[in-house]
N, C-alpha and C positions, 0 to 999 in steps of 0.2 A: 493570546488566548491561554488558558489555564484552567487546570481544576486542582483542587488542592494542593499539590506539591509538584503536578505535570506541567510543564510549562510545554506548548506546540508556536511551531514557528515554520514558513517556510521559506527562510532565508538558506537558498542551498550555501551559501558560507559559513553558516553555523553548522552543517552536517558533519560530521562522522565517517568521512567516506568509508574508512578504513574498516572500523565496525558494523557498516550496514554490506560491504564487500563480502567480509567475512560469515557475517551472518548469512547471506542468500547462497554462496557456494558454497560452506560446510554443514548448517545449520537445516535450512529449510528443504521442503518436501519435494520444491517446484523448480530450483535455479540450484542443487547441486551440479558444484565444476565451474560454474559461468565464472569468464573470465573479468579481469580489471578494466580494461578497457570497455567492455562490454554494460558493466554495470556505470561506468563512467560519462557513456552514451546514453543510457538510457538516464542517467539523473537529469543530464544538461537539456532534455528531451522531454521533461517531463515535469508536472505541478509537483513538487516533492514536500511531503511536511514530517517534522521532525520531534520527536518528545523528548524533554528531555528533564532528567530531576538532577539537582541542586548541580545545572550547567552538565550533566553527562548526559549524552544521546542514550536513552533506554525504549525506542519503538521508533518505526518510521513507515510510510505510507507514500504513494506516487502515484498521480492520477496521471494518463495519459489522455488526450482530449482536444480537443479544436477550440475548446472553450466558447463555442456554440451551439452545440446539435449535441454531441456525443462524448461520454465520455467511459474511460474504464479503470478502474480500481485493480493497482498491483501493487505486490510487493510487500504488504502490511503485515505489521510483524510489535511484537516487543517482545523483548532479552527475558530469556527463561529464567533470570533472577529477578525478573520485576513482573514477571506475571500474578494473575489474581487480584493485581489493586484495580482495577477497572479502568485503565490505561487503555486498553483496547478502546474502550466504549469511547472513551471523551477524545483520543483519537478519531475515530470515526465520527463522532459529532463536528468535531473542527472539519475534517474532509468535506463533511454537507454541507455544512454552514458556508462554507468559503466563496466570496462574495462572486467568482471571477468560477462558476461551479453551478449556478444560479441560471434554474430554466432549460436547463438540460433538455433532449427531449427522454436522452435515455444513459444511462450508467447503468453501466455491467460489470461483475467482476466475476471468477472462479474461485471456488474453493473446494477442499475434500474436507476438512475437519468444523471447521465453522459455521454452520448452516444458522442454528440457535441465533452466534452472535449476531450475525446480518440480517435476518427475519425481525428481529427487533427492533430495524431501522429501516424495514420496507422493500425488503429484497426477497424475489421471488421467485421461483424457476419461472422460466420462459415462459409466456402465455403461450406463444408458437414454437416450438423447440424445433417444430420441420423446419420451419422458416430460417433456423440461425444454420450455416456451416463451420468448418474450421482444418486449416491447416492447420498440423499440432506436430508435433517434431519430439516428444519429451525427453530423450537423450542427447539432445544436442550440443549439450557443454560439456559431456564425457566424453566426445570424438575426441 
């Protein structure tokens, strides 16, 4: 899959571990701290896709999911020096399209800054927001 100069793949052997590590405990809003092992768990764990321009990882994205019923959108991101080219976008189109993603009943994901980009591809607050709960811990990788 590809749009102009993004090439997406989700061969977690082409990943970046090291860079997408870095990226979630120093970088991001939601997984400062998390440890190596942690984020090592969660890729092995999870549908992971990768972008990347001319062979570097610059954005990455991990569905969690049973790949039946349910699934959730974490983790998605691209490098503040590759933002603006629309890499998000065709990222997230690769994550929909993906064949093994197909019939969902439902996909969720959270965000604080993002609302714009996700509403463009049918994401919507909750029809029943009573209905959802959540254990949520948000400092848990600075213990």
């Amino acid at each position: 899959m590809s749009s102009s100069n993004l090439q997406i793949s989700t061969d977690r052997a082409e990943l970046d571990v090291p860079l997408v590590y870095r990226f979630l405990s120093e970088q991001s809003t939601w997984a400062v701290g998390i440890s190596r092992p942690i984020v090592d768990r969660a890729i092995e764990n999870s549908l992971c896709f990768g972008g990347y321009v001319d062979g570097r990882q610059v954005a990455f994205a991990r569905v969690i999911t049973d790949y039946a019923t349910f699934g959730n959108l974490v983790d998605m991101f691209v490098v503040p020096e590759h933002r603006g080219r629309g890499y998000a976008k065709e990222l997230l189109k690769a994550v929909l399209a993906h064949p093994s993603l197909q019939g969902l009943r439902r996909l969720t994901l959270a965000t604080g800054d993002a609302h714009a980009l996700y509403e463009q591809f049918g994401f919507k607050p909750p029809l029943r927001p009573e209905s959802l709960m959540e254990r949520y811990f948000p400092n848990i990788y600075l213990s």
